[in-house]
GURONU-103687 format. One record per residue: residue in one letter; x negated, y, z negated of N, C-alpha, C in turn. Coordinates in steps of 0.02 Angstrom, whole numbers, plus 32768, in hexadecimal, padded with zeros to 4 digits. Each point is the difference from the previous one (the first is absolute). Layout:
PT kepa n.px n.py n.pz ca.px ca.py ca.pz c.px c.py c.pz
PT    A    X    Y    Z     X     Y     Z    X    Y    Z
...
This chain:
PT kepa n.px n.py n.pz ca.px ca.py ca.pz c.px c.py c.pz
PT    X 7FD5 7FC6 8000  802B  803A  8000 7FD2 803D 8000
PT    X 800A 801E 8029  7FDD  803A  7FFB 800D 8034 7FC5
PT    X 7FE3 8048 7FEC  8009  801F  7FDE 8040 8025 8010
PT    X 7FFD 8036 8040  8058  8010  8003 8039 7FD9 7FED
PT    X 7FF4 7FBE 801A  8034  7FD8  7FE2 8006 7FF3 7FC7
PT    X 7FCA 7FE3 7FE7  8001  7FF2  7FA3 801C 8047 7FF0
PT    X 7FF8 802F 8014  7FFF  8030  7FC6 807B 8018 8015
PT    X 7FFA 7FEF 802D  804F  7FF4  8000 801E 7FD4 7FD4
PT    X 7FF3 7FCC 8015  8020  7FC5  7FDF 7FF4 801A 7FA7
PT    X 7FBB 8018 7FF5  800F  8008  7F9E 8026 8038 8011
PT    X 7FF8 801B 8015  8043  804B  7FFF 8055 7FE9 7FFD
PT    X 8009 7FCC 8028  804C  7FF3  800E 8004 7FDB 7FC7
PT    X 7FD2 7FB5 7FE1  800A  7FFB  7FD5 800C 801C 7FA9
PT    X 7FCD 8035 8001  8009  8034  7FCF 8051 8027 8003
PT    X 801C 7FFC 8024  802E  802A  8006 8042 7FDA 8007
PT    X 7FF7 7FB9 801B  8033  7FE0  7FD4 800C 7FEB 7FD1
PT    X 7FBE 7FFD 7FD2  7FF2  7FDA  7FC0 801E 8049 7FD4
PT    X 7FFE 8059 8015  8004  801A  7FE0 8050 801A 800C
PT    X 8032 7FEB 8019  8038  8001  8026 8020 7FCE 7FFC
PT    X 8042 7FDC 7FFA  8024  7FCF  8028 8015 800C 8037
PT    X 7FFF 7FEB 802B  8008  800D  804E 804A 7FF9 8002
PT    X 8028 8033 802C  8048  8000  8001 8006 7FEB 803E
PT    X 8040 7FC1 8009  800C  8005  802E 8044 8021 8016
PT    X 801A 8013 7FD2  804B  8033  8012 8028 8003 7FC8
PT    X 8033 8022 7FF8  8032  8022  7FDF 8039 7FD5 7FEE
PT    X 800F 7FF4 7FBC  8046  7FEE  7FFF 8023 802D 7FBD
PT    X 803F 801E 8016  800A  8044  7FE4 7FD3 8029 7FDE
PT    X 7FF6 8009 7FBD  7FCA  801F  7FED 7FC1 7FE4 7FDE
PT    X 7FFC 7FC7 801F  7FB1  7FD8  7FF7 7FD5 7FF9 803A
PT    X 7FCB 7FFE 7FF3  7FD4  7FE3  8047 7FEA 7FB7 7FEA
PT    X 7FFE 7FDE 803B  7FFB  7FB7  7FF8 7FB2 7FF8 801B
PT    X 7FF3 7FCB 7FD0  7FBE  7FF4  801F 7FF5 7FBD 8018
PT    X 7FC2 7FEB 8023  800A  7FBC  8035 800A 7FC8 7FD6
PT    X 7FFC 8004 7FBD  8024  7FC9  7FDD 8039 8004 7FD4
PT    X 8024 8031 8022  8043  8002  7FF7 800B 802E 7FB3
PT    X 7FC6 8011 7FDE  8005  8011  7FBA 8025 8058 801A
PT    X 8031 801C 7FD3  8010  804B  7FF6 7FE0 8030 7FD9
PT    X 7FF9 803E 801C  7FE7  8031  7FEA 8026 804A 7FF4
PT    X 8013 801A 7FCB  8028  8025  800A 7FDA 8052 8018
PT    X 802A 8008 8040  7FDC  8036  8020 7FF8 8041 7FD0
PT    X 8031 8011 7FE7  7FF6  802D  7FD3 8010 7FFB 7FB3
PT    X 7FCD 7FF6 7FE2  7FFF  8003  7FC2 8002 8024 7FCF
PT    X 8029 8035 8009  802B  8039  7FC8 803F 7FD9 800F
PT    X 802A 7FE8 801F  803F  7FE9  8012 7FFD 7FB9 7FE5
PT    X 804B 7FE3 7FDA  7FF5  7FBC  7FED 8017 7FE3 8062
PT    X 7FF9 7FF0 802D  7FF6  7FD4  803D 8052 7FE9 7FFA
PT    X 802B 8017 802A  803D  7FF1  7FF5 8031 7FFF 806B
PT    X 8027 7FC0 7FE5  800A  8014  8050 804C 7FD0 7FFD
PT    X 8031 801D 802D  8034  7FD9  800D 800C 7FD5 803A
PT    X 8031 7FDA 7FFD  8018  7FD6  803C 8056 7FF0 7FFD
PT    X 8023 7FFF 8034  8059  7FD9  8007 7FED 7FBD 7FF1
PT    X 8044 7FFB 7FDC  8006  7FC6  7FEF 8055 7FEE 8009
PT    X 802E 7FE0 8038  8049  8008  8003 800F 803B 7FEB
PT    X 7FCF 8025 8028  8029  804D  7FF2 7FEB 802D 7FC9
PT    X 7FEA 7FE1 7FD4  7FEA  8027  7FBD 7FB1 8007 7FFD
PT    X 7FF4 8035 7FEE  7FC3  801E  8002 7FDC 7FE8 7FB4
PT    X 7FD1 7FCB 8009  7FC1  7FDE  7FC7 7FB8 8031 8004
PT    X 800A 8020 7FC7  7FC7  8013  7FDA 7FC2 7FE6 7FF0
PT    X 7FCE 800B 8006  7FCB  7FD3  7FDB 7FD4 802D 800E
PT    X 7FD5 7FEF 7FBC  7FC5  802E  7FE3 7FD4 7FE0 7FD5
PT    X 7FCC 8015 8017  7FC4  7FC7  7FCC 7FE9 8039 7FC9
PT    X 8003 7FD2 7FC5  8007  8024  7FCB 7FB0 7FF2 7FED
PT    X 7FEF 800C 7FB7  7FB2  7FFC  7FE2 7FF3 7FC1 7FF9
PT    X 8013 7FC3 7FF4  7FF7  7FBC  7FF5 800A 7FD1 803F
PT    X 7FFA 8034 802A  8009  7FCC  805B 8028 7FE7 8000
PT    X 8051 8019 7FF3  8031  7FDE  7FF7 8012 801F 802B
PT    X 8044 7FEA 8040  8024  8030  8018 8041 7FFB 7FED
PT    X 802B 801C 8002  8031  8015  7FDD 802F 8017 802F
PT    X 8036 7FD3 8003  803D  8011  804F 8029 8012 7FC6
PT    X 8024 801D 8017  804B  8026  7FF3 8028 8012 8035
PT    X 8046 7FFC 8008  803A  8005  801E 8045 8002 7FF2
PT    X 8013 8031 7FFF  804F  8005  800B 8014 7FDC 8022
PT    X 8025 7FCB 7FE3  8029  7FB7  8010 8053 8026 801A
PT    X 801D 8022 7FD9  8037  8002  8008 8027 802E 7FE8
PT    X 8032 801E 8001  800E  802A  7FE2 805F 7FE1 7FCD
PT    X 8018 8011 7FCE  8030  7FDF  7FEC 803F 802A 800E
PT    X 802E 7FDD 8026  802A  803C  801A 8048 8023 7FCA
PT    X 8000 8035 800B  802C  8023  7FC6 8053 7FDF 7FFE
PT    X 8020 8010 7FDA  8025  7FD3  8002 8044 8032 8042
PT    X 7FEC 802F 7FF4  8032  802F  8043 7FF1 7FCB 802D
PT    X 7FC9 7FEF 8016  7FEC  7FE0  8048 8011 7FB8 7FFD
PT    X 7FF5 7FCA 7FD0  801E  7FCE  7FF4 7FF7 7FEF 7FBD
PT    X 8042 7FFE 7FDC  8024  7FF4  7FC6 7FEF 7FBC 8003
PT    X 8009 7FD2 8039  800F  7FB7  7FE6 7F98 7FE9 8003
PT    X 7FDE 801C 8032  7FC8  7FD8  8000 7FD4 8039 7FD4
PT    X 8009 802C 7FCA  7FC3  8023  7FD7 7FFF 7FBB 7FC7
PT    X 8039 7FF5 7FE3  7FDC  7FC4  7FC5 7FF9 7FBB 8020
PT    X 800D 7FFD 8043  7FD5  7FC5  800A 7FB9 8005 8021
PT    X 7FDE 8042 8000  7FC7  800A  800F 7FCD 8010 7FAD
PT    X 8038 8010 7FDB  7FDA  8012  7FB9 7FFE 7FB9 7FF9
PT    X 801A 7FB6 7FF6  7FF9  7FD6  8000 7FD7 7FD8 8022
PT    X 7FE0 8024 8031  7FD4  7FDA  8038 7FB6 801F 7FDF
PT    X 7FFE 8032 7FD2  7FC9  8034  7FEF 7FED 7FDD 7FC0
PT    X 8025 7FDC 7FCE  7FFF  7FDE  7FDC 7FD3 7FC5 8007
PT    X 8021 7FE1 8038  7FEB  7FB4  7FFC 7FC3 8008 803B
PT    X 7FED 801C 8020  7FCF  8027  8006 7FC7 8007 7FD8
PT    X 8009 8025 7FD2  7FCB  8021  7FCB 7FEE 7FC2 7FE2
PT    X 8028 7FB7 7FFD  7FE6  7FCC  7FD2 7FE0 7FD8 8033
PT    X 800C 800A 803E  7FD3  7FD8  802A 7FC1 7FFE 803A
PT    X 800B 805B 7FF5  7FAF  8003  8013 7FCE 7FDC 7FF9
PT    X 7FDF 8004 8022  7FC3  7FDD  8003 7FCD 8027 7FDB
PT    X 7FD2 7FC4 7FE1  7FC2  801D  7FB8 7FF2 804B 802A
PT    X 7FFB 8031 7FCD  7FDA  803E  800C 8028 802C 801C
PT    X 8049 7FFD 8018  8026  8025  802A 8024 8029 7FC4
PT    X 800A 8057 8010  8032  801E  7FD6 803A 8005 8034
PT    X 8032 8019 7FCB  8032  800F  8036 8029 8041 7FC4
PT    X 8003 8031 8035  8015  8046  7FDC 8037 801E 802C
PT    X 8045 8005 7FD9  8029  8022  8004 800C 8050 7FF5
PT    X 7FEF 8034 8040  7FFD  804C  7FFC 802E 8034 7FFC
PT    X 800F 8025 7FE1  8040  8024  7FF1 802E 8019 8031
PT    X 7FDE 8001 8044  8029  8002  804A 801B 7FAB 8001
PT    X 7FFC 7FD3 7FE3  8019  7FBB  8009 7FC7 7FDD 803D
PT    X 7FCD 800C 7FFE  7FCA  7FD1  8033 7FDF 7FD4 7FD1
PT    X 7FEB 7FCF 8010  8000  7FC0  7FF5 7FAC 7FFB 802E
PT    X 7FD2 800A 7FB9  7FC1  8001  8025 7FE2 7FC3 7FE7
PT    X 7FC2 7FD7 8023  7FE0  7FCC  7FF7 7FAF 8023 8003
PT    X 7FEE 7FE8 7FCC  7FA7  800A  8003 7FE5 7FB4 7FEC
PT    X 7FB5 8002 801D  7FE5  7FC8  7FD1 7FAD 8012 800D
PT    X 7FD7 7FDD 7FFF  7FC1  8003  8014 7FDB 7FC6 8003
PT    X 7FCD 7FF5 804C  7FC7  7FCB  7FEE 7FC7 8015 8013
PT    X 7FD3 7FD5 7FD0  7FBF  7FF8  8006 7FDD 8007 803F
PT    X 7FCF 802F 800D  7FCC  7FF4  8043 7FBE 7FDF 7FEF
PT    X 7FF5 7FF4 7FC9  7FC6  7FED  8005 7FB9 802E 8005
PT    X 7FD2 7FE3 7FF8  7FCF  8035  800D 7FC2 7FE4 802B
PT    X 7FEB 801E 8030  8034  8032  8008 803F 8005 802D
PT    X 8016 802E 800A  803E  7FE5  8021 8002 8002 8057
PT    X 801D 7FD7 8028  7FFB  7FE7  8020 803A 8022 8046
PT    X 8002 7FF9 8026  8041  801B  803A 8023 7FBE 800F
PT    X 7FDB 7FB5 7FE3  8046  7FD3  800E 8025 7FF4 7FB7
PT    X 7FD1 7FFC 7FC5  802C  8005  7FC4 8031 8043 7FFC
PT    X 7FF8 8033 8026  802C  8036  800F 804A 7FE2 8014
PT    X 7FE7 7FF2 8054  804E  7FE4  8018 7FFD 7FDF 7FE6
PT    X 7FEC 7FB9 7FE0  802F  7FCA  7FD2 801F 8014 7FCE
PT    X 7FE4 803E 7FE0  8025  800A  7FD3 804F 8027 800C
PT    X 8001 8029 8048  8026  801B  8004 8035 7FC1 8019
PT    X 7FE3 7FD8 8028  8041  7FD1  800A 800A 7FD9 7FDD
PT    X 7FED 7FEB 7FCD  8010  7FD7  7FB7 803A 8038 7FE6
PT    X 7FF6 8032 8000  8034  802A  7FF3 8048 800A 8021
PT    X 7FEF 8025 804E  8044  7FEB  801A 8021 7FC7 8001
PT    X 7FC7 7FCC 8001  8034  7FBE  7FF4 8026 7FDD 7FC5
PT    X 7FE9 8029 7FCC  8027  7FEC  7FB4 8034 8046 7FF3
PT    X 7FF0 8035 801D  802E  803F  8015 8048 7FE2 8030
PT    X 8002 7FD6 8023  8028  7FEA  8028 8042 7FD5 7FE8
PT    X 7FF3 7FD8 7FDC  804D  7FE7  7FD0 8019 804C 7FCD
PT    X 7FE6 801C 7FE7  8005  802D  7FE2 802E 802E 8017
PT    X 7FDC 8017 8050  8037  8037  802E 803D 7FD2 8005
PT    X 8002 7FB6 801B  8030  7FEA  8007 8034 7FF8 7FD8
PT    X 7FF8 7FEC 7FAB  8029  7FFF  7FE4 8021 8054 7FF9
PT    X 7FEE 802E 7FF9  800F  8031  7FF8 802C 801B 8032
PT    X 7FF4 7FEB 8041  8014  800F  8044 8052 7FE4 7FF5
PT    X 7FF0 7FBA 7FE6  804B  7FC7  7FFB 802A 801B 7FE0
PT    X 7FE3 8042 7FD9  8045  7FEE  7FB3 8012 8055 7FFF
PT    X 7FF5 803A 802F  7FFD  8033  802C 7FE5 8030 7FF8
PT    X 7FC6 7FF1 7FE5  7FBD  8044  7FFD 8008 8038 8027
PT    X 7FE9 803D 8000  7FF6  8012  8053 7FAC 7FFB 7FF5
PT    X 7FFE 8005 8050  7FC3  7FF5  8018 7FDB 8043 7FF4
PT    X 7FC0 7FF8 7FE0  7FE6  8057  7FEC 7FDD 8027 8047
């Protein structure tokens, strides 16, 4: 190897060793070639949404590499609008709240919305596929949830 060259190669190496190399963006992280996240800006806790049947899921990575979805599931309709399906949705909010799944809250808001939070683990560090798994471990235990609510006449938030 000649010298111009050697003296590249320690340069590129120096500079990935002093860098993780990005290979692109997923909302407000940069991903690097082994998939690990970086939060681009670090005064901001790294927070980004997505639809989910319509309802807009929250998630934000908090100090313990947890992310943390939240969503307005539903809203409980007044009884002007339907008398017969508000207590069979307060009844669906009930049996609900006992069957969440480990780690899930479920909070009733003084407009009558019917919000779901929970949070999981990323690991460390954290990763862009423990990301989406975590988000679709979510919509998919989020999904009986909308439904029962949907059955017994929520409105849709």
């Amino acid at each position: 190897m000649n010298a111009p060259t050697a003296l590249v190669a320690v340069t590129q190496e120096a500079a990935m060793s002093a860098a993780p190399a990005v290979i692109g963006r997923l909302g407000p992280f940069d991903v690097g070639f082994d998939g690990t996240l970086a939060a681009r800006d670090l005064a901001d806790r790294p927070s980004f949404g997505f639809r989910w049947r319509g309802r807009r899921i929250a998630a934000c990575l908090d100090e313990e590499r947890r992310v943390v979805f939240s969503v307005l599931a539903a809203h409980v309709p007044f009884t002007a609008e339907s008398a017969e399906a508000r207590p069979r949705v307060m009844a669906a909010i009930a049996a609900l709240r006992d069957a969440l799944p480990r780690g899930w809250r479920l909070r009733l808001s003084p407009d009558h919305g019917v919000h779901l939070e929970t949070a999981a683990l990323l690991g460390s560090p954290p990763t862009a596929r423990r990301l989406v798994a975590a988000a679709t471990e979510f919509v998919l235990a989020l999904d009986p949830c909308l439904d029962l609510l949907e059955e017994q006449g929520a409105r849709a938030a």
